[in-house]
ZARO-871579 format. One line per 3 residues: number of its first residue (from 1); their letters; for each residue x, y, z of N, C-alpha, C. Coordinates in pm, whole numbers, plus 50000, padded with zeros to 5 digits. Example, Ala and Ser with C-alpha at 12.3 -4.5 7.8 and 13.67 -1.06 7.14 Angstrom:
2
1 = AS = 51319 49431 50780 51230 49550 50780 51320 49670 50780; 51285 49775 50708 51367 49894 50714 51290 50003 50787
# end
This chain:
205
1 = XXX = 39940 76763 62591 39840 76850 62654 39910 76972 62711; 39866 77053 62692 39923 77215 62767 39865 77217 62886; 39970 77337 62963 39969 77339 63072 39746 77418 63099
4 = XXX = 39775 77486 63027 39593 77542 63035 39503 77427 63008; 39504 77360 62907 39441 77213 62887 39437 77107 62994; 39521 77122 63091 39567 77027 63194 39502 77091 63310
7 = XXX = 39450 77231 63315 39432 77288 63448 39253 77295 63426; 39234 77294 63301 39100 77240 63263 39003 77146 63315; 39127 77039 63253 39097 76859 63306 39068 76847 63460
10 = XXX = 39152 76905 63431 39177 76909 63659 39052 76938 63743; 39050 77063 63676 38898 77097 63705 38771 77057 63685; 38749 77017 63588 38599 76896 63589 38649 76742 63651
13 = XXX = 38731 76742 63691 38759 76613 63722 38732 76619 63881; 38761 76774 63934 38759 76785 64065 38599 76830 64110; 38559 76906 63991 38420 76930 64010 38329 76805 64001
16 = XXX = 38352 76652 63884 38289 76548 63938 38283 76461 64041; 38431 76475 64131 38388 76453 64249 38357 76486 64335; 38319 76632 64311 38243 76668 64450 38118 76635 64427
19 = XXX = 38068 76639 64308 37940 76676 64255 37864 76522 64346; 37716 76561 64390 37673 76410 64463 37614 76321 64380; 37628 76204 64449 37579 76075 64378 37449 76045 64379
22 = XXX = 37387 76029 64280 37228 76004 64281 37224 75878 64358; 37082 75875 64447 37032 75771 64474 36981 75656 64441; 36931 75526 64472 36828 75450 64392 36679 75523 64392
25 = XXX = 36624 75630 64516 36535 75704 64510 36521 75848 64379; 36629 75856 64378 36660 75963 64246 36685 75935 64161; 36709 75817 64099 36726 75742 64010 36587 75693 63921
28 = XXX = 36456 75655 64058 36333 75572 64006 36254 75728 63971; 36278 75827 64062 36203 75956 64000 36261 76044 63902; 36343 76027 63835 36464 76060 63704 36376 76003 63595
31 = XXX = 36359 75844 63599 36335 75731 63526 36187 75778 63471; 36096 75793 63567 35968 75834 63580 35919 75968 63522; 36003 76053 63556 35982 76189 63496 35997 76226 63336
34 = XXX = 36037 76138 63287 36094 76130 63108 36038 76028 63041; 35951 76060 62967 35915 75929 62859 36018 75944 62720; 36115 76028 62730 36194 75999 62615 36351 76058 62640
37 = XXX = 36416 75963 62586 36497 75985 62586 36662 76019 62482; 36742 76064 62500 36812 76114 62373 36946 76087 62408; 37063 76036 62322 37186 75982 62329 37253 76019 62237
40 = XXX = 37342 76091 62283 37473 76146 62214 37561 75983 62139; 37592 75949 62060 37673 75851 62048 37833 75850 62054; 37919 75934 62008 38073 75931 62058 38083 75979 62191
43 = XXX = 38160 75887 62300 38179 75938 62396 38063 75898 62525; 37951 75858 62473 37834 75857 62532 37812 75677 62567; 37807 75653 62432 37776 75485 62435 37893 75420 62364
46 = XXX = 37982 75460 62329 38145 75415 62249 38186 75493 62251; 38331 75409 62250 38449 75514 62234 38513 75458 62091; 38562 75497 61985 38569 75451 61909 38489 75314 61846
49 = XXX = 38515 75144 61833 38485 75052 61866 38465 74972 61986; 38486 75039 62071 38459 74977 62219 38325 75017 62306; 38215 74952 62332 38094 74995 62385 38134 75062 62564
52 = XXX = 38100 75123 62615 38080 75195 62733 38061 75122 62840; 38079 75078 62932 38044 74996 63045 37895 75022 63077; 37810 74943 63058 37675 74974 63113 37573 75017 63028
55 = XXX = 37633 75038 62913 37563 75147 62780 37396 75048 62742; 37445 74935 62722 37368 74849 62675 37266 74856 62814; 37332 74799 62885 37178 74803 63033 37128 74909 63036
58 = XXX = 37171 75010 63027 37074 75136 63093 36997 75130 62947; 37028 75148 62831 36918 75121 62679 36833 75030 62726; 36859 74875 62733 36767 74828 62757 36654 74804 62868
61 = XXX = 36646 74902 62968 36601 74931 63129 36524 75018 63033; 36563 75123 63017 36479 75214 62947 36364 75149 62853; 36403 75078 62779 36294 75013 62699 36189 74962 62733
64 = XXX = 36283 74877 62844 36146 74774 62912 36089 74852 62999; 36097 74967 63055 36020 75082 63052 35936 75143 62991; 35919 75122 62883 35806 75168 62736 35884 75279 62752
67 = XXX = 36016 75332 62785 36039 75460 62724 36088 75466 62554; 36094 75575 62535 36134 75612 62368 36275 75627 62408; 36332 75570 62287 36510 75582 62313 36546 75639 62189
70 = XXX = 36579 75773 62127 36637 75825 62039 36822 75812 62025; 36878 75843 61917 36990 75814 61907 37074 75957 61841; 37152 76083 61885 37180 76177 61788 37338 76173 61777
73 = XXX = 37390 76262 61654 37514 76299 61644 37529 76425 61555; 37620 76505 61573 37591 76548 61475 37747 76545 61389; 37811 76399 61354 37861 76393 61262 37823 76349 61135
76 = XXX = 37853 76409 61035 37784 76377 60871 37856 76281 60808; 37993 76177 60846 38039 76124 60791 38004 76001 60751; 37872 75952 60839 37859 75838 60783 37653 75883 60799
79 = XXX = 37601 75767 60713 37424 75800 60719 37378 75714 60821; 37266 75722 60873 37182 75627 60959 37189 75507 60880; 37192 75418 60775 37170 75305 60739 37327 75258 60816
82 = XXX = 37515 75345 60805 37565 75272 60809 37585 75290 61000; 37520 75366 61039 37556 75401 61194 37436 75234 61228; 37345 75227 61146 37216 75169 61234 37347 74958 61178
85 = XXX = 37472 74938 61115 37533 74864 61066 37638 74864 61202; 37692 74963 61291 37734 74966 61401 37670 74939 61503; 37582 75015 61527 37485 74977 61629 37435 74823 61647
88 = XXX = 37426 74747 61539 37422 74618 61502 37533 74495 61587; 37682 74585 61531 37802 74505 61496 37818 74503 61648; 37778 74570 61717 37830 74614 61904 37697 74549 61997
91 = XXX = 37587 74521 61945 37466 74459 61995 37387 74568 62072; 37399 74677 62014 37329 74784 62073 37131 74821 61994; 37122 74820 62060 36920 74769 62043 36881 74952 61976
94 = XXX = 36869 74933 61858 36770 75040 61774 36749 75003 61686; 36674 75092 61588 36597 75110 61493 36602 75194 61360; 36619 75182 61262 36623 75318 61177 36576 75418 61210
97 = XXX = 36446 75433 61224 36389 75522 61242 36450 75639 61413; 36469 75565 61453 36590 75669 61638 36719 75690 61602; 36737 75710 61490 36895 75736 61497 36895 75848 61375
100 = XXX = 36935 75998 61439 36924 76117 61415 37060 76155 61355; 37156 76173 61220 37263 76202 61280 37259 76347 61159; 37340 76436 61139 37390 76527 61068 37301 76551 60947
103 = XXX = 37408 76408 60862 37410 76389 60729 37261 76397 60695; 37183 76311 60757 37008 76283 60762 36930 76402 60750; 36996 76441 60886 36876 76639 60913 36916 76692 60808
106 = XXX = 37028 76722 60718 37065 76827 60533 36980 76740 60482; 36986 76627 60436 36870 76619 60342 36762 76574 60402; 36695 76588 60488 36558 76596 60545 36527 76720 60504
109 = XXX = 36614 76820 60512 36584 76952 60522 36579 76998 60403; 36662 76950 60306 36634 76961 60171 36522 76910 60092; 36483 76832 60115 36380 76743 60069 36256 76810 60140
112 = XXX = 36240 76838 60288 36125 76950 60306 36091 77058 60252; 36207 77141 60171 36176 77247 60078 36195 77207 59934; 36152 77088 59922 36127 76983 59777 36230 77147 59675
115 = XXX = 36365 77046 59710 36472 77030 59662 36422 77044 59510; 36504 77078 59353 36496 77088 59286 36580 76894 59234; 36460 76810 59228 36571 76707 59178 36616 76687 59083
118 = XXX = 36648 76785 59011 36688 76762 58849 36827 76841 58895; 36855 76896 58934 36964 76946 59012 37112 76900 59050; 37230 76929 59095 37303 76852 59167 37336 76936 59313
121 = XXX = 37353 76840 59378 37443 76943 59492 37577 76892 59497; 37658 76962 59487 37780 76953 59547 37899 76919 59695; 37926 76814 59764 37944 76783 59876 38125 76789 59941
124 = XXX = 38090 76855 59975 38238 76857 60050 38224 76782 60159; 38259 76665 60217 38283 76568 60273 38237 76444 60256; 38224 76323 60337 38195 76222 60341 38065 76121 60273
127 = XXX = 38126 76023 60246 38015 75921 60172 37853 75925 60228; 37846 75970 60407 37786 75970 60469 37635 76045 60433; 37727 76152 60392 37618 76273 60315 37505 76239 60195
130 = XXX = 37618 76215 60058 37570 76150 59982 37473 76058 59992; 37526 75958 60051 37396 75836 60127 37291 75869 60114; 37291 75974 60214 37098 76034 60266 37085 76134 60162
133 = XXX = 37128 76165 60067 37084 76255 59961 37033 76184 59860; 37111 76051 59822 37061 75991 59737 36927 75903 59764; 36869 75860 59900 36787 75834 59968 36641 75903 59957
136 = XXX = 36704 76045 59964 36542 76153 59898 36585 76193 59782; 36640 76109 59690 36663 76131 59545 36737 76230 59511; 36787 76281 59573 36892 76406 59509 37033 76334 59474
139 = XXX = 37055 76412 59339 37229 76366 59302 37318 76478 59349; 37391 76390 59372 37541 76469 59419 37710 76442 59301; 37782 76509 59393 37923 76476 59334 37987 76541 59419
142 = XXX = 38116 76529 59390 38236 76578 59475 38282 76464 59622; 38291 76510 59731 38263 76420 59827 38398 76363 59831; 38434 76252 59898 38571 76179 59943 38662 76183 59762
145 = XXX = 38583 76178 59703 38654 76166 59575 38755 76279 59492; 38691 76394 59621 38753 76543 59594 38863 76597 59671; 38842 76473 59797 38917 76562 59890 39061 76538 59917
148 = XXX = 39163 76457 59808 39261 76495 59813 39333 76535 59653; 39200 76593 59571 39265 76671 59463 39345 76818 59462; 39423 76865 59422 39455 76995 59405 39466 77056 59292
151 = XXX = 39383 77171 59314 39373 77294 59180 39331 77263 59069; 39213 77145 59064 39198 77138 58957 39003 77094 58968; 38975 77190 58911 38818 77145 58926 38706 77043 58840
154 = XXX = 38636 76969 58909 38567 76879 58902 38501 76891 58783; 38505 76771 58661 38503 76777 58533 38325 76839 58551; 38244 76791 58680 38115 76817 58659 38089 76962 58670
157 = XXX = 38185 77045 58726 38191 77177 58813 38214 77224 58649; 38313 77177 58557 38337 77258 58429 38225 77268 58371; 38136 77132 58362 38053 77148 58274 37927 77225 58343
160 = XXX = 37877 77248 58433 37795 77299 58492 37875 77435 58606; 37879 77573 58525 37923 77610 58659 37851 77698 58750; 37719 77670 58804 37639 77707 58884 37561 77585 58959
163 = XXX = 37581 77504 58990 37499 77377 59072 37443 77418 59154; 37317 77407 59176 37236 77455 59315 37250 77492 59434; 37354 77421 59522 37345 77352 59607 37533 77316 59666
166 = XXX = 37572 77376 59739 37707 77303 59828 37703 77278 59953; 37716 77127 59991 37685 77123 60094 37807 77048 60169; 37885 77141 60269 38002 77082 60356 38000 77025 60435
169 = XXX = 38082 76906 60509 38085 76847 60599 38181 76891 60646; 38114 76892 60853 38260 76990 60906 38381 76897 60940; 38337 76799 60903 38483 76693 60934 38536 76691 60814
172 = XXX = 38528 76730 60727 38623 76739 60595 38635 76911 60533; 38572 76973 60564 38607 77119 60521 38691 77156 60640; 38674 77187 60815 38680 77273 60885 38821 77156 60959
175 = XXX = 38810 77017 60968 38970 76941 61018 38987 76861 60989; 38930 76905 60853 39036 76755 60776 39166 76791 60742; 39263 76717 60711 39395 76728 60732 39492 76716 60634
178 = XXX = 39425 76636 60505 39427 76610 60405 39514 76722 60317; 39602 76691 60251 39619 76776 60153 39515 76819 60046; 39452 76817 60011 39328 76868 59884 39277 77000 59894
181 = XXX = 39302 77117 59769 39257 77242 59762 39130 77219 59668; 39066 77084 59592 38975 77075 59500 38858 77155 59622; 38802 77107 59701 38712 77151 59770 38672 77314 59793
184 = XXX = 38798 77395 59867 38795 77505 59901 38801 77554 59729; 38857 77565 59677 38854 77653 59519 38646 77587 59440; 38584 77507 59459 38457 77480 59380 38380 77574 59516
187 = XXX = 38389 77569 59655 38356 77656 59739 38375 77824 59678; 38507 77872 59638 38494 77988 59592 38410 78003 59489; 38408 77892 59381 38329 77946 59249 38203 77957 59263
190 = XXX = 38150 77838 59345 37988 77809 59370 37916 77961 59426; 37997 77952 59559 37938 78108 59634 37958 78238 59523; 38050 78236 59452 38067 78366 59363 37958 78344 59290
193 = XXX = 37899 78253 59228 37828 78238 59083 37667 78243 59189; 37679 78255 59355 37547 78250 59399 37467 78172 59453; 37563 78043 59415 37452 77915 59452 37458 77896 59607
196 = XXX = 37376 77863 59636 37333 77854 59817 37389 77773 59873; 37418 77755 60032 37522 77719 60090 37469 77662 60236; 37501 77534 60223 37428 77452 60376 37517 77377 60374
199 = XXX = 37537 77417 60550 37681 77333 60600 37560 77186 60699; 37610 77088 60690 37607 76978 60767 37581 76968 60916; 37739 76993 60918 37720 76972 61096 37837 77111 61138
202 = XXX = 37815 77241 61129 37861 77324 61198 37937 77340 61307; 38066 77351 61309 38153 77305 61427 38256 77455 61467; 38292 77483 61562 38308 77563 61611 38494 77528 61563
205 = X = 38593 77598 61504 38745 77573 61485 38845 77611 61591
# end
């Protein structure tokens, strides 16, 4: 950690303890004021594989509340079928339908402007993507299978070189770490030849 990174820390650390402690009175009018509610998942309710102290009670308080409990992220690496396979594995209480993440909203969003499905799109990152594409019927290629090739483009990219559609994931275009130039070089050809361009989950470098 650098010395600026460290004077950072310092500082929200000093600003949460000043900051005051809610009451049980501010707590029941918090509770009351929201019929819905929304959850970040890394950091929020796990940390990697390890659930959060409390994560589970306050979900299920909420429930037996008749409140709505939504679930968001906006990483694209994996789809709601395999996040709603975690949520499972940790005993955390949802549903397909509350769990919002990245990968889902691109092809929701594709599929709302009824996508060309005869088409392919092209994916720079994770299985995650694919998933929910193939879900509203769209085919893909590229994806984990690309991302540690170099300089050499995708036998589907030869035979087709205009595909509709590239769609990046920012955990594999913007820090992934990987040696692989296959990705960034079908990125140059796609945008040159025109074809349209929807990033995933947009992340700041």
């Amino acid at each position: 950690m650098t010395a600026a990174q460290a004077a950072v820390t310092d500082n929200a650390l000093l600003a949460v303890a000043k900051a005051p402690r809610c009451g049980t009175q501010d707590m029941l009018k918090l509770l009351q004021k929201y019929d819905c509610w929304v959850f970040d998942l890394d950091g929020t309710l796990w940390r990697g594989d390890a659930l959060i102290q409390g994560a589970i009670d306050a979900l299920l308080l909420l429930k037996s509340l008749g409140k709505n409990v939504l679930y968001m992220t906006n990483n694209s690496m994996k789809s709601r079928q395999s996040y709603l396979g975690k949520f499972q594995r940790l005993g955390v209480p949802a549903q397909l339908d509350e769990i919002y993440c990245s990968s889902y909203s691109a092809a929701a969003y594709l599929d709302s402007i009824n996508f060309n499905s005869s088409k392919k799109a092209y994916v720079v990152g994770e299985h995650g993507i694919m998933d929910e594409l193939a879900a509203v019927g769209i085919s893909s290629f590229g994806g984990p299978d690309d991302n540690d090739k170099r300089c050499s483009f995708s036998q589907e990219i030869q035979q087709d070189p205009q595909p509709p559609m590239w769609m990046p994931g920012a955990t594999s275009l913007l820090i992934r770490s990987g040696p692989g130039q296959e990705p960034l070089l079908v990125l140059s050809r796609l945008l040159w030849n025109g074809s349209p361009l929807l990033q995933a989950s947009p992340q700041r470098s």
